[in-house]
Structures are given as structure tokens and as C-alpha cells.
C-alpha positions as CSV (number, residue, x, y, z in Angstrom):
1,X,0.0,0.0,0.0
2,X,2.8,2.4,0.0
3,X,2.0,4.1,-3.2
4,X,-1.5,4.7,-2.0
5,X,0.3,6.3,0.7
6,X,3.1,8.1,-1.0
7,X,0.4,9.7,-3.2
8,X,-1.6,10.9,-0.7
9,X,1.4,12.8,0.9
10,X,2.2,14.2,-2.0
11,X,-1.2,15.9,-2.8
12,X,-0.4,17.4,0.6
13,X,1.9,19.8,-1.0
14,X,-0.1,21.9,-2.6
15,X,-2.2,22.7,0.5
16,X,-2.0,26.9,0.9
17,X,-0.4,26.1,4.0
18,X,2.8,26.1,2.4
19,X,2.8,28.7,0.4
20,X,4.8,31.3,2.1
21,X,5.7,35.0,0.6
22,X,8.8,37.1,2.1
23,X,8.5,40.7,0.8
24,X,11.4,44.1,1.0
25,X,8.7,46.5,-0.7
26,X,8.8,50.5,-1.1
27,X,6.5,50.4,2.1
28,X,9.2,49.5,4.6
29,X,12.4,50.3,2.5
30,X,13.4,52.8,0.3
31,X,14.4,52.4,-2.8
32,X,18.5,52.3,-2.0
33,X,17.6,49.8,0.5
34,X,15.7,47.7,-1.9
35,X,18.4,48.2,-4.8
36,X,20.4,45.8,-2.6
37,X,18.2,43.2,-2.3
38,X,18.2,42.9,-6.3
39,X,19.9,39.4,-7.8
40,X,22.2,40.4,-10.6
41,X,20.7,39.1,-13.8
42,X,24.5,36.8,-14.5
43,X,23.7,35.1,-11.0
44,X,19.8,35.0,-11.5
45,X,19.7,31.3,-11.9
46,X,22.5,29.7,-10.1
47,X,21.7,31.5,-6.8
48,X,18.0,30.6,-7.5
49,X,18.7,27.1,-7.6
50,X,20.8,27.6,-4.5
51,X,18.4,28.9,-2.4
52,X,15.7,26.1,-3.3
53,X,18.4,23.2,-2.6
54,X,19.8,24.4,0.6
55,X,16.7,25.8,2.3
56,X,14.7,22.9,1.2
57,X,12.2,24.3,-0.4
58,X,9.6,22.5,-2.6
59,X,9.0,25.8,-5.1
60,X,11.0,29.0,-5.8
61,X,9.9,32.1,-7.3
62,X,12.1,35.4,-7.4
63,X,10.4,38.9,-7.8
64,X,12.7,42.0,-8.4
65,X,11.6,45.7,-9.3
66,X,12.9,49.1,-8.2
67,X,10.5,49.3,-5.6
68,X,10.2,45.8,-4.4
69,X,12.2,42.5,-4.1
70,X,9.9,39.6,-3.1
71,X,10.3,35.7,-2.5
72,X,7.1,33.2,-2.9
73,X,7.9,29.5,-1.6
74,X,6.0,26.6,-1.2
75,X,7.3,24.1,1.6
76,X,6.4,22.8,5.0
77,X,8.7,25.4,6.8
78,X,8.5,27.7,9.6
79,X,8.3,31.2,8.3
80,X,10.2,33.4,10.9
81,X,12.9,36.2,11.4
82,X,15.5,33.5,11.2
83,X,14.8,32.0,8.0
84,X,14.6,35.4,6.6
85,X,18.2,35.8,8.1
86,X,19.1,32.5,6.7
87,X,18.0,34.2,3.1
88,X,19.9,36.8,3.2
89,X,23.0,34.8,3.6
90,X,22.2,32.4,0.7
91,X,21.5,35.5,-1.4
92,X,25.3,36.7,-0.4
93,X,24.0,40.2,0.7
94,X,24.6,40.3,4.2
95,X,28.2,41.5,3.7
96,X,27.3,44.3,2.1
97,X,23.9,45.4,4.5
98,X,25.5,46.7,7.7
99,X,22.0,46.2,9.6
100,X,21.6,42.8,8.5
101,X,18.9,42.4,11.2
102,X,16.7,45.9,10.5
103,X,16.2,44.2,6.8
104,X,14.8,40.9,8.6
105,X,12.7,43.1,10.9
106,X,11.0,44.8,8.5
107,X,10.5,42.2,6.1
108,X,6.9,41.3,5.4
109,X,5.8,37.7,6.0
110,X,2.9,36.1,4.5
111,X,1.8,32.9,5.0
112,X,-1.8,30.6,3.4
113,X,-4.7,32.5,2.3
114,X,-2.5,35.6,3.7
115,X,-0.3,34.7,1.3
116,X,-2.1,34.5,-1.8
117,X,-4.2,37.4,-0.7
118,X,-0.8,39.5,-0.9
119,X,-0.1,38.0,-4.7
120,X,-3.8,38.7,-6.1
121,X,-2.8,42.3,-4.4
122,X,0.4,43.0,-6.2
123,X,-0.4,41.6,-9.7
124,X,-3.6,44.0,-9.0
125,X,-1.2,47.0,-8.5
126,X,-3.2,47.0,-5.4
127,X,0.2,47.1,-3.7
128,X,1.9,49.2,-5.8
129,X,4.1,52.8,-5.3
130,X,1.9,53.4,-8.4
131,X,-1.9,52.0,-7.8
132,X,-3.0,50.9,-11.0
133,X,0.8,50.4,-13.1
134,X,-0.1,47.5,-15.0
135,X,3.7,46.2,-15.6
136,X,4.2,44.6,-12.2
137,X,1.7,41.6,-13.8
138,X,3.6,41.3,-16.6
139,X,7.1,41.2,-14.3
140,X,5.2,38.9,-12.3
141,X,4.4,36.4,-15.3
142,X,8.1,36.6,-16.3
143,X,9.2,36.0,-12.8
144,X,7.4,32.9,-12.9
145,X,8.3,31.8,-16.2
146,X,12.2,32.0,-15.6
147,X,11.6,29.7,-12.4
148,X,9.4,27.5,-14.1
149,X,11.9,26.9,-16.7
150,X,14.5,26.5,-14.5
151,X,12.5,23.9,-12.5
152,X,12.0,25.4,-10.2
153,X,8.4,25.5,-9.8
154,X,6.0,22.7,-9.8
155,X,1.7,22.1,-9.4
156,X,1.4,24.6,-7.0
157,X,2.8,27.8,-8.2
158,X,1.3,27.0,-11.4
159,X,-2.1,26.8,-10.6
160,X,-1.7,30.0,-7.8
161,X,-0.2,31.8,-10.5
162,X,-3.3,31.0,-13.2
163,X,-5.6,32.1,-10.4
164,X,-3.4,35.4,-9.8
165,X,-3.3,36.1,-13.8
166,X,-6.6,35.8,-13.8
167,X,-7.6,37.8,-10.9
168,X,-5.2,40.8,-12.5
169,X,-7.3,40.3,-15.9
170,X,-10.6,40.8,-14.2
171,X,-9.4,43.8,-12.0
172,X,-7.9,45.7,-14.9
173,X,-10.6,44.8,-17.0
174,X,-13.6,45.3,-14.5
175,X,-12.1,48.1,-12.7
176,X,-11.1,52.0,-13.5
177,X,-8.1,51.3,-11.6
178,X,-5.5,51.7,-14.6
179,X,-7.9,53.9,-17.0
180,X,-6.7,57.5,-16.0
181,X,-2.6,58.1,-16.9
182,X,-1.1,59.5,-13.7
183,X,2.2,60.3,-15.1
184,X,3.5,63.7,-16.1
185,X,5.2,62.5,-19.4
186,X,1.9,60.0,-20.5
187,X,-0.5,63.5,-19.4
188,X,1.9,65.8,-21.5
189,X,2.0,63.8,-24.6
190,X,-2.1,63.8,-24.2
191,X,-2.3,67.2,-23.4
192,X,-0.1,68.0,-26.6
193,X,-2.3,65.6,-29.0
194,X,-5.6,67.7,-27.8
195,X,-4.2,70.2,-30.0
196,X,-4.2,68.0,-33.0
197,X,-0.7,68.3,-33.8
198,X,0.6,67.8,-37.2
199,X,3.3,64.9,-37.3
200,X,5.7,67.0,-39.2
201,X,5.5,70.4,-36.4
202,X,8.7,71.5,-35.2
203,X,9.7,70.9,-31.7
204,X,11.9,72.8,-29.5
205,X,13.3,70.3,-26.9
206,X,15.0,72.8,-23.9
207,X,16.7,70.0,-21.3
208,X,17.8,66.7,-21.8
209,X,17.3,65.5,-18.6
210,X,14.9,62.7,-17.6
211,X,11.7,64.4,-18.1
212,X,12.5,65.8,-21.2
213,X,14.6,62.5,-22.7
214,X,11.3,59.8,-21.7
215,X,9.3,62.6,-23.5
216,X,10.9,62.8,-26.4
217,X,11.4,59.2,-26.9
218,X,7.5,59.5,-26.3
219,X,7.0,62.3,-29.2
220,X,9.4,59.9,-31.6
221,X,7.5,56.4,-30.4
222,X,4.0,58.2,-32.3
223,X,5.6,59.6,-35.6
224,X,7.1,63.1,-34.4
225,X,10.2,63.1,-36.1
226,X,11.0,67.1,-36.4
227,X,13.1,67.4,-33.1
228,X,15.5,70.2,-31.7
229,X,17.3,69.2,-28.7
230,X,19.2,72.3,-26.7
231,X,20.8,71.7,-23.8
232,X,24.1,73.2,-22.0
233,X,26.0,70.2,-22.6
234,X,26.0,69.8,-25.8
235,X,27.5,66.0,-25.2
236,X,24.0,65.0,-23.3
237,X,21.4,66.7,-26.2
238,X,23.8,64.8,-28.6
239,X,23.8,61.5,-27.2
240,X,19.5,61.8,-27.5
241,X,19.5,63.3,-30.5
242,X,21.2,60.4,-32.4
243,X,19.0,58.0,-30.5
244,X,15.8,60.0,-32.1
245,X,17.5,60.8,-35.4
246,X,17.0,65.1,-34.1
247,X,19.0,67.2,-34.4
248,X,21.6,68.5,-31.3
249,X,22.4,72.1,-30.4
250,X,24.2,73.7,-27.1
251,X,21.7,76.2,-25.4
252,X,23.3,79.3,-26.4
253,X,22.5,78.5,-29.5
254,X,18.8,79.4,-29.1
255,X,19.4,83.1,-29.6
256,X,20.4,82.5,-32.8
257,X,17.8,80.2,-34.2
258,X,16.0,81.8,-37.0
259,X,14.0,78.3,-38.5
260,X,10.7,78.9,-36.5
261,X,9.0,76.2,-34.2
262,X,5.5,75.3,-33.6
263,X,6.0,73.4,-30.0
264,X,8.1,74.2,-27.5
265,X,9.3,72.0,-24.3
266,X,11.3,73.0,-21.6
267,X,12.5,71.0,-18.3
268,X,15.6,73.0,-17.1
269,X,17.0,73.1,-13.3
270,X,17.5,76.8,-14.1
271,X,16.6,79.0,-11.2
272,X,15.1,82.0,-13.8
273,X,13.4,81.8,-16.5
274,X,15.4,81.0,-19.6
275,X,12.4,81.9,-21.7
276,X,12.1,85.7,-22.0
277,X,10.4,87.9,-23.9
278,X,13.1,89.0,-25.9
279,X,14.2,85.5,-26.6
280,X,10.7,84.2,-27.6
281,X,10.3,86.9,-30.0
282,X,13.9,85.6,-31.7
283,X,12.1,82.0,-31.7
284,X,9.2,83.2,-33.2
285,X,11.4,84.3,-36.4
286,X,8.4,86.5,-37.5
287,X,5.7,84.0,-37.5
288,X,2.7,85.3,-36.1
289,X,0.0,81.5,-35.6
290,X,-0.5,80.5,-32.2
291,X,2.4,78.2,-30.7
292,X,2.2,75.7,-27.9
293,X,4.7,76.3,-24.5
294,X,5.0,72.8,-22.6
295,X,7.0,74.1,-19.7
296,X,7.8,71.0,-17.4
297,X,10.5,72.6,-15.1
298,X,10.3,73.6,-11.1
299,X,10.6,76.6,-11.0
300,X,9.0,77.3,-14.4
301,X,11.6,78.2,-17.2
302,X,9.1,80.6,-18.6
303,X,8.7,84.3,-17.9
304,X,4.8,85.3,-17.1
305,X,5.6,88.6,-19.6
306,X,5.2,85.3,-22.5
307,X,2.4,84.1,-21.5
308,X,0.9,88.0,-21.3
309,X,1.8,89.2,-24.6
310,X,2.2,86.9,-27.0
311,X,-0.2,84.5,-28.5
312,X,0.5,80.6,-26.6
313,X,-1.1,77.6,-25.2
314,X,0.7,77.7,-22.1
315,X,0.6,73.8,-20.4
316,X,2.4,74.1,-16.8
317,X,3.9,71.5,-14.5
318,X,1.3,72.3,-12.0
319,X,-1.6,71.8,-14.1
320,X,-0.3,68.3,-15.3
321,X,0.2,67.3,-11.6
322,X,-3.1,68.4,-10.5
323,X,-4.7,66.4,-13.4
324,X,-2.3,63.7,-11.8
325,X,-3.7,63.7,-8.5
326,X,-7.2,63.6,-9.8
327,X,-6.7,60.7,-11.4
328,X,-4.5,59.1,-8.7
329,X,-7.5,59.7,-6.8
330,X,-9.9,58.0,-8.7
331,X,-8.0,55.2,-8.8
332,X,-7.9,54.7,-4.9
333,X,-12.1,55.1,-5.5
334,X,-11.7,51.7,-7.5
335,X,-9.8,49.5,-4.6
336,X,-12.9,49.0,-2.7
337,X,-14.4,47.3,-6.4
338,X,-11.0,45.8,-6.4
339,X,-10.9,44.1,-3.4
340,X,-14.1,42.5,-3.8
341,X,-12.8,40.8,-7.2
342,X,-10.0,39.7,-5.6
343,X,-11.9,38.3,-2.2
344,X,-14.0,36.8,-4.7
345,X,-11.5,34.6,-6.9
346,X,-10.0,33.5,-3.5
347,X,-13.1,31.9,-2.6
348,X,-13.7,30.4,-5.7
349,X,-9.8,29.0,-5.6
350,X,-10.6,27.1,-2.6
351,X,-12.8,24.4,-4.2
352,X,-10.4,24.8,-7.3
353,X,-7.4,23.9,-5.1
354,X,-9.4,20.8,-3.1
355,X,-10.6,19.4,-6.3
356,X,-6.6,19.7,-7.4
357,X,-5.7,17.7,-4.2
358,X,-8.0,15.2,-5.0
359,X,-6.8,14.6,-8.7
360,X,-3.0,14.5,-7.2
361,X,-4.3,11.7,-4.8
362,X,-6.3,10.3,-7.2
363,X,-3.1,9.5,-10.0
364,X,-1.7,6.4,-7.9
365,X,-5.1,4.4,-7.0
366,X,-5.1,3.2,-10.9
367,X,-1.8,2.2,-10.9
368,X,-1.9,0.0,-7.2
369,X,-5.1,-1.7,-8.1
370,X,-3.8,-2.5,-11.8
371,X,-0.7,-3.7,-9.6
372,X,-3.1,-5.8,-7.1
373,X,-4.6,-7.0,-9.9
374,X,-1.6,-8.1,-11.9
375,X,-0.1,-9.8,-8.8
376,X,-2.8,-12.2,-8.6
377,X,-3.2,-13.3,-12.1
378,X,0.4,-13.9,-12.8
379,X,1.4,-15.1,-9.1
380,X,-0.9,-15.6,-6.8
381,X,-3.4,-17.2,-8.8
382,X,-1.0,-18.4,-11.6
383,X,-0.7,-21.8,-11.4
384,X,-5.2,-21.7,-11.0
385,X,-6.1,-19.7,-14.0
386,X,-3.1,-21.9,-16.3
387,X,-5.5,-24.6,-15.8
388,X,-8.9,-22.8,-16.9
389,X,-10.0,-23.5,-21.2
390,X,-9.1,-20.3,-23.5
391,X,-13.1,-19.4,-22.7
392,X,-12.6,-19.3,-19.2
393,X,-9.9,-17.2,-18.8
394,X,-11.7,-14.8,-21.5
395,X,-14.3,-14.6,-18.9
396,X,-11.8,-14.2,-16.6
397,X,-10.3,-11.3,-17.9
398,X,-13.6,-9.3,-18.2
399,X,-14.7,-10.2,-14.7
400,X,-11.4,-8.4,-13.4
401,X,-11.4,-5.6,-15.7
402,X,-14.8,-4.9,-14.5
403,X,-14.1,-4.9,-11.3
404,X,-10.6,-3.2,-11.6
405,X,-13.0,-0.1,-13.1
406,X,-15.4,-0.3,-10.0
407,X,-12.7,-0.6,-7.7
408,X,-11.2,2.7,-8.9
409,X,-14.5,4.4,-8.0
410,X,-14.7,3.1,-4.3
411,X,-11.5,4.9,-3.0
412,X,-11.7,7.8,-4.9
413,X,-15.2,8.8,-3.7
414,X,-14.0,8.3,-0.3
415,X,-10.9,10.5,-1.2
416,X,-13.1,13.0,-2.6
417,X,-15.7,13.1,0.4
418,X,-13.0,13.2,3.0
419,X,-10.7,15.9,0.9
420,X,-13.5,18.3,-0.4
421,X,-14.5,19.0,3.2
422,X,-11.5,19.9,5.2
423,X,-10.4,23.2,5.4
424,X,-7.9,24.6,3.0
């Protein structure tokens, strides 16, 4: 009877007892703090494998973003502050944290329906820095698909992470929660397009900085190819410039441009204005239509005397972030709807995952009575049934197969009865 056994032990492993998640998220660490946590991509799969082997785990899945490093195991384990210590070694980090033991304090540690609650929750952006940022499901996905190809996943992870793909799928899809952009570089490009721009206008990029470089990579993503990039370093505008096929110029240079523009961006760490009237009126190189002023910088690079007296659609930094928060607000309005979706597909996971335990249990019960059977007819009973006529032993051999089919049902509705009502 030891494979009856042996499979009933292992449909044990996929109970939601042992799944266990250890997170470092932007809630307890900052973003330095979390930077260490991060697995080099060379040592990805080697210290992976590591960790699985010599902390015994069943199931290993690695999660690393800027603003959060988690773990999700699956294992019969004590989750505690030692075994988070013991991580940390195996990861190799603790010679380079010098409070090893603030990291293990603050750690979060989920455990069961705690657990997956915390999973359905990130690949929700529930749990975000950003409510709503759809890419931590699709990080999530590709966490899972490196382990799984490494092996290191099995049954359990696979069918908690089709329950927390699909729970994302019907929160992004049944929600607001991702509808409204919150980010100054998605509202600016929107804000520009309400104008109806013409694909071939002529931009005036001031800056090169951060702001200015993910907006103009935006601007060249969506066919505007007409870019002017000024900057003091000339080096930095260049370097962008060749990336979007513009063209590169050092920020003197502005006085003495005489080609016109119809849009112009600026995101400069000057303290005044660099904008003036005087220079503005060089830019406008005796055109007289109505040009658009995207000024992203804190303080603003342009001087109130150009919005006053010349004909502009002025777009500020603070209306963008006000727009932002609106919309950062509506998206809290849709956790309450979210949570409910996601409370939802955890109770409709628990019969899933009993049903699951019972097909695991279920796989061996064929095999031991087929085994049963075959011990009898070619030991047991050998020397019996090698004395029974050709008809005979045709009958035989239907009785048993008959029986070998009814037999199957017996255990497995008492596997089924006993299973489907204990507690997950």
C-alpha cells in the first residue's frame, strides 16, 4: 500500500499552508535599501537554484523591481525572522547590509490565504508605489516563467499563478483602476495631442534631462520626427539626439535660431526663466500662428511677460500634476471594487485547489489496483487460472477488468468526500 500512501502525501503539498511569501517593498524600504536586495541578472539562476536546494524548499519564485524585491515559496517550513536571516545569507547580501537584522525586521511575511491574498494584491497593483501600473503583472508572469523553466516551480505555483493572472485580468478589466494616466510624461504627450498636432510640427526640446529624454522618446515612439534638442551640454542633447535621429544644439545656440517652431518643451533646473520675452520673440522668427509652450521645469523656465503678450497655449507642471492627482485619486475610489474581485477569486480558488488535491491523490489508485490485480493473475493465482480452457480465462479477464473499473470508484469517492470537506 505504499503508493497509496506516498500519493496521498504528495497531494499534501499543494495545501495553501505552504505557500509562504517574504516581501522588502517600497512600504518598509526605500528604494536604496531595496536596490540591494536585487539578484544580478548573470547570478539569476544559479543563486535561485541555491536557495531552493539548501533551504529545502519545494517551489521557488524570485520577484525583483525598483521598488520591491519579493520571495514566494512553497514548503512545509517555519516562516520566521531566522529564516529570513538565513535568506539573506544564501543571497550573499549580508556583507554588504550593515543592519543585516533591521532588513529581517522589517520584512513582510505572508503565510496561506494571507499569502495568496498578498499575490492577487500586487499583480492587482493593489500594492503598488503606483496604484493601477499595469507592468508589475507582466514582471510577475516573467518572474514565474524563468523559475518554471529552471525547474524550479511545480503544481502549486502553477495553478496560484493561473488564479493570480486571472484575478489581475478581471481587475484591470472590471475596474477604473489603470484607465486614467497619472504620469507627467503620458499627461503631456495627451495634453499636446488635444491640440491636433501635425506629425511633421517642429519641436523645441530645452533639457535633456529625464523628463525631457522619456518625452521625447515619447514624441518619436508616435511619428514626431521634427526634433531640436538644446541643452548646456551639448554632449547630453547629442547622445538623444542620435538616438531620435533630431538634431543637437548647445543652449546658447537658441538666440540665434531663426527656422521657427510650432511646439516648444522645456525642463531645465534653471533657477530663472530662460524663456524671456526678448528671446521668444527671436524663436518666433516673424511667424505670427498661435504656438504651444510645454514648460515641465520647477521653477518654471518661462517668464509670465510670454504668456501675457504673446499669443501661446501655455501647459504648466502644476496643471499636469493636479490632473495627476485627480486621477491618482480616482484610482484609490476603484480599490474597494477591487478588493471585492479579488476576495471573490479566493473563494472560488478554494474548491479549485481541493478538487486539485484530489486529482494528485487520485493518479496512484489506478496504478496499485492494476498492480493488485496483476499480482494475482500472474502469481498468486497463476498456477489456477493456467489450468482454466481459453473461454474461461476470456471470462476471466472481463470479470477483473470490471471490477478493476469499479474498484477505482470506491477509494476515490471516499478521497473525494473526506478531501473536499477539510479546510484549506
Amino acid at each position: 500500500m505504499a503508493p497509496f500512501k506516498s500519493g496521498f502525501l504528495f497531494c499534501k503539498k499543494i495545501f495553501l499552508k505552504d505557500l509562504k511569501v517574504i516581501a522588502f517593498t517600497h512600504k518598509n524600504f526605500d528604494l536604496k535599501e531595496i536596490g540591494n536586495l536585487i539578484i544580478p541578472e548573470q547570478d539569476h539562476d544559479i543563486l535561485l537554484s541555491k536557495i531552493k536546494t539548501n533551504l529545502g524548499l519545494h517551489e521557488v519564485l524570485y520577484l525583483g523591481t525598483c521598488n520591491r524585491v519579493e520571495f514566494v515559496f512553497t514548503g512545509s517550513f517555519d516562516l520566521n525572522e531566522l529564516f529570513v536571516h538565513k535568506l539573506l545569507d544564501e543571497m550573499g547580501v549580508t556583507s554588504h547590509i550593515s543592519d543585516v537584522a533591521s532588513y529581517v525586521e522589517r520584512a513582510q511575511l505572508f503565510e496561506d490565504l494571507e499569502a495568496l491574498n498578498h499575490l492577487l494584491k500586487v499583480s492587482c497593483s493593489v500594492e503598488s508605489l503606483v496604484v493601477g501600473e499595469k507592468e508589475i503583472l507582466a514582471q510577475l508572469r516573467l518572474a514565474y516563467q524563468r523559475s518554471s523553466n529552471l525547474g524550479l516551480t511545480s503544481d502549486s505555483l502553477r495553478i496560484i499563478m493561473n488564479r493570480v493572472v486571472k484575478t489581475a485580468k478581471e481587475v484591470y478589466t472590471k475596474t477604473k483602476i489603470s484607465e486614467k494616466p497619472i504620469s507627467v510624461v503620458s499627461l503631456a504627450y495627451r495634453k499636446l495631442k488635444s491640440f491636433k498636432i501635425s506629425y511633421d510640427a517642429r519641436f523645441i526640446l530645452i533639457g535633456a534631462g529625464e523628463t525631457n529624454n522619456l518625452l521625447a522618446k515619447y514624441l518619436s515612439k508616435h511619428g514626431f520626427k521634427n526634433l531640436s534638442i538644446y541643452n548646456r551640454t551639448l554632449e547630453k542633447a547629442a547622445l538623444l539626439a542620435l538616438e531620435l535621429n533630431g538634431n543637437a544644439f548647445q543652449l546658447e545656440e537658441l538666440k540665434t535660431r531663426k527656422e521657427g517652431f510650432d511646439v516648444l518643451i522645456t525642463c531645465t533646473s534653471a533657477i530663472d526663466p530662460i524663456i524671456t520675452s526678448e528671446l521668444y520673440e527671436n524663436l518666433l522668427a516673424g511667424e505670427t500662428d498661435k504656438k504651444i509652450i510645454l514648460d515641465l521645469a520647477v521653477p518654471f523656465d518661462t517668464h509670465p511677460d510670454v504668456i501675457k503678450n504673446f499669443l501661446v497655449n501655455y501647459i504648466s507642471i502644476t496643471e499636469l500634476k493636479g490632473i495627476a492627482e485627480n486621477n491618482l485619486k480616482d484610482r484609490y475610489n476603484e480599490l474597494e471594487h477591487a478588493e471585492k474581485i479579488i476576495q471573490q477569486n479566493i473563494e472560488e480558488f478554494k474548491p479549485i485547489l481541493r478538487q486539485r488535491r484530489v486529482e494528485l491523490a487520485m493518479k496512484v489508485i489506478p496504478e496499485k489496483i492494476k498492480e493488485i490485480r496483476n499480482q494475482a493473475v500472474e502469481n498468486i493465482f497463476a498456477s489456477e487460472i493456467e489450468q482454466l480452457d481459453p473461454n474461461s480465462r476470456l471470462v476471466l479477464e472481463k470479470v477483473l477488468n470490471y471490477f478493476e473499473k469499479k474498484y477505482i470508484s470506491v477509494p476515490m469517492k471516499m478521497a473525494k468526500e473526506i478531501l473536499v470537506k477539510e479546510a484549506v
